[in-house]
C-alpha positions as CSV (number, residue, x, y, z in Angstrom):
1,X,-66.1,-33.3,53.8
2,X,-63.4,-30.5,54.2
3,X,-63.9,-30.7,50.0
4,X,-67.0,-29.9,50.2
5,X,-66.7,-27.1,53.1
6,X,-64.2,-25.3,50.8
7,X,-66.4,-25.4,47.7
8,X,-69.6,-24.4,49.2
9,X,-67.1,-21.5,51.1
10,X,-65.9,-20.6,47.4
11,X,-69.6,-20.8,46.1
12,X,-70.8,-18.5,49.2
13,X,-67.8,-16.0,48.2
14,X,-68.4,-16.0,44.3
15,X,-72.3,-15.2,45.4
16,X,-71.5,-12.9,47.9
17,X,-69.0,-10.6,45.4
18,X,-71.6,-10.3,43.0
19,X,-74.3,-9.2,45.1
20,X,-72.0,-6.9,45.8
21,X,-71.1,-6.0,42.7
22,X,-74.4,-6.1,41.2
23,X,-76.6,-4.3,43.9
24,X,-77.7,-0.6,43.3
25,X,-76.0,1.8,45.5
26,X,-77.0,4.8,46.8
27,X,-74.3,7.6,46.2
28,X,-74.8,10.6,44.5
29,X,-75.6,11.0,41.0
30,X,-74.7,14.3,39.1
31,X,-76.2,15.0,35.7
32,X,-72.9,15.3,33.6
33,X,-74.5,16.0,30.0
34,X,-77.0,18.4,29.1
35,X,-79.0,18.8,26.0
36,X,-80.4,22.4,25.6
37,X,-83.1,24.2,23.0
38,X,-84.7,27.5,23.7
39,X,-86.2,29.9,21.5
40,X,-85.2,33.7,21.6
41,X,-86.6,37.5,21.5
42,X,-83.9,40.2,19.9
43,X,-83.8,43.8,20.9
44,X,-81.5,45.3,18.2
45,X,-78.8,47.8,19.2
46,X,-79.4,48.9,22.5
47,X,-76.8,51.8,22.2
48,X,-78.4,53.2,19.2
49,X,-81.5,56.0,19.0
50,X,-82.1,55.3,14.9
51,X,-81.6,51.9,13.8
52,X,-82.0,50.0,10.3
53,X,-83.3,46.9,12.8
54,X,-86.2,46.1,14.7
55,X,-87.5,43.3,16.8
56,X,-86.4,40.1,15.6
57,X,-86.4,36.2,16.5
58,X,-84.1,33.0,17.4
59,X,-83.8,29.7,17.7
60,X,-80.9,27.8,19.9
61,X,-79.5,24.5,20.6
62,X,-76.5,23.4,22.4
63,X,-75.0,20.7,24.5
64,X,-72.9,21.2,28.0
65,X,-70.6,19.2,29.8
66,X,-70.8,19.8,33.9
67,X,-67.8,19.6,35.6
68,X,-69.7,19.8,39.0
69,X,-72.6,21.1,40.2
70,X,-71.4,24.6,40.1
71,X,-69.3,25.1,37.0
72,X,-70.3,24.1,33.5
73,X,-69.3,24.2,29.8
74,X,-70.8,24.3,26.3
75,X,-70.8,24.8,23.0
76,X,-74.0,25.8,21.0
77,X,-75.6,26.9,17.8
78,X,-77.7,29.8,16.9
79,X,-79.8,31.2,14.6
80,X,-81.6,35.0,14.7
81,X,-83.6,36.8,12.5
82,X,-83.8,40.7,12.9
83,X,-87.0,42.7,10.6
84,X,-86.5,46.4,9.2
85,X,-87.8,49.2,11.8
86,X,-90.1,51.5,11.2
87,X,-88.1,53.9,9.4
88,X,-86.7,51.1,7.0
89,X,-89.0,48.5,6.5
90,X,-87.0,46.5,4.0
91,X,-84.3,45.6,6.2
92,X,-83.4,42.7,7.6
93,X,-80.7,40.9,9.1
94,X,-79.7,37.3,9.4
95,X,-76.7,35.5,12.1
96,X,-75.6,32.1,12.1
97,X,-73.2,31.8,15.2
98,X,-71.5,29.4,17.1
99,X,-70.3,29.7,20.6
100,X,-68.0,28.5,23.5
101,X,-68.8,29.3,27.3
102,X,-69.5,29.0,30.7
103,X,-72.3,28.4,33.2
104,X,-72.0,28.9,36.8
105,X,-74.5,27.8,39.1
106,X,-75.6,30.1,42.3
107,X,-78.1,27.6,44.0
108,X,-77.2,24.1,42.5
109,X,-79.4,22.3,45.0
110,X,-82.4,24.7,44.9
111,X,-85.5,23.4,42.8
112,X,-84.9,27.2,41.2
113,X,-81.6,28.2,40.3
114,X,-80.1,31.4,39.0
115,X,-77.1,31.2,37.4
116,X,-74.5,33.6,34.9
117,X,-73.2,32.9,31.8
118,X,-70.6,34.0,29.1
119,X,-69.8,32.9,26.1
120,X,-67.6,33.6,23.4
121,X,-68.8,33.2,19.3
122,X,-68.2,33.4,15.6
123,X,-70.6,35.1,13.5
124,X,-71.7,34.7,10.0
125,X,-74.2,38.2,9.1
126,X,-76.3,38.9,6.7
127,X,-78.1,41.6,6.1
128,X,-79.2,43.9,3.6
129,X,-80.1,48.0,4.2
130,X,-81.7,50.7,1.7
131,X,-82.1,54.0,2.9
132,X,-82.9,57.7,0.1
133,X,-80.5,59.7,-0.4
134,X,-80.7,63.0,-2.7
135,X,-84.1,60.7,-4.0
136,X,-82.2,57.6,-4.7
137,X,-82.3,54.5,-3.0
138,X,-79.0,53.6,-1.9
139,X,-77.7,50.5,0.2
140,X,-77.5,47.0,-0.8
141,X,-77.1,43.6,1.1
142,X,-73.6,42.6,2.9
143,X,-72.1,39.8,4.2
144,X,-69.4,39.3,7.2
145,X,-67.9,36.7,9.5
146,X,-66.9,38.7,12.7
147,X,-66.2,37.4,16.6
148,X,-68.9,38.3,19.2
149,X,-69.9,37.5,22.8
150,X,-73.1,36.6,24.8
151,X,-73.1,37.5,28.8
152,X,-76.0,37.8,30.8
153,X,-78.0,35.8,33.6
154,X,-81.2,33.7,34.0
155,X,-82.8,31.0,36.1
156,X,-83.5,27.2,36.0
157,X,-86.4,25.6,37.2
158,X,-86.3,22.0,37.7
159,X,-89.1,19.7,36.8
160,X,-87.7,16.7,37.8
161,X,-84.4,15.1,37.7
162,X,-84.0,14.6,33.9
163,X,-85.7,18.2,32.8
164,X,-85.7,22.0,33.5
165,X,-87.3,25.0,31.9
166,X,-85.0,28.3,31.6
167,X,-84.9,31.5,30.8
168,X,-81.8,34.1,30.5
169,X,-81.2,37.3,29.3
170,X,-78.0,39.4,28.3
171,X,-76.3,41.1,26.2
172,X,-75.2,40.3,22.6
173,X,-72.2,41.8,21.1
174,X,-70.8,41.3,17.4
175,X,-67.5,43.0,16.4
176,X,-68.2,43.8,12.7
177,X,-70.9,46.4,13.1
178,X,-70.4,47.2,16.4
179,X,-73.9,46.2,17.9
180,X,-74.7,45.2,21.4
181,X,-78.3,43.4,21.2
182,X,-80.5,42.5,23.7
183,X,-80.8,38.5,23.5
184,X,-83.5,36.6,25.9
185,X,-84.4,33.0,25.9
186,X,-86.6,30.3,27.1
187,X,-86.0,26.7,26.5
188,X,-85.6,23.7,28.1
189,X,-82.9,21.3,29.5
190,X,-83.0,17.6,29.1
191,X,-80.2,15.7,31.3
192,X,-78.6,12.5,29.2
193,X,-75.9,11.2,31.2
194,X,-75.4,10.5,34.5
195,X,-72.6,9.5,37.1
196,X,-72.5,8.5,40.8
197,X,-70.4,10.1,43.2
198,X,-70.2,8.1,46.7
């Protein structure tokens, strides 16, 4: 009888432990991997009257790691297109960039968040300007890899716990031709991984 006492004691244990282990709990879950893709509006060189440059377009993907619900980091991928202006319609300008940076959150909890950003990147520009000179056209296309840096702030709206729209806007500088760029975005942010805090 003791025997059997002790095995169905062990039995309750063993069953108890993995209901335990094995029931959901209700901590805290923080989204620690985001997936990002936005498309993007350039205002070429913001210091400049004349420009060879006019409006141009973007694409942008990325991925960011959230320490917390405040701080985050990513790395992305870019690519903008920039048409001729006005006064030099054959113009154009390509970047391919990749970047480094920060995100900190103002409201974390709110449904709408505003938040900064800064990010560090490498370049990789072509472009390709004519312009007359004494009657001849002069100019020709050009090539450079050059650092640069995106800062600026924006907003996230969540839609639910897994997705949020966006949309940010700063400043775009690239160190080869000296040109600080307008850069806004709108995209969307797709949460991938999850874990629980207690």
């Amino acid at each position: 009888m003791d025997s059997f006492l002790k095995k169905i004691g062990k039995a309750i244990i063993c069953l108890a432990f993995i209901a335990f282990v094995s029931s959901p709990s209700f901590g805290q879950f923080e989204q620690k991997i985001t997936v990002n893709a936005s498309g993007a509006v350039v205002y070429p060189d913001m210091v400049e009257e004349l420009s060879d440059f006019g409006l141009g377009f973007g694409i942008d993907g990325g991925i960011m790691f959230n320490l917390n619900r405040t701080f985050s980091l990513y790395g992305d991928a870019r690519f903008y297109y920039l048409f001729g202006s006005s006064s030099n319609e054959e113009a154009y300008l390509d970047n391919m960039a990749f970047g480094f940076g920060a995100k900190v959150n103002l409201l974390p909890a709110k449904r709408l968040n505003p938040f900064l950003f800064a990010e560090v990147n490498l370049n990789f520009i072509w472009s390709e300007e004519y312009y007359y000179s004494g009657g001849d056209i002069q100019g020709g296309s050009d090539f450079a890899t050059t650092l640069g840096g995106l800062g600026g702030l924006g907003f996230d709206f969540k839609l639910n716990e897994n997705l949020s729209l966006f949309v940010q806007t700063g400043t775009y500088y690239t160190y080869w031709d000296d040109r600080l760029n307008l850069y806004s975005q709108i995209g969307i942010r797709l949460n991938m991984i999850k874990s629980k805090t207690i």
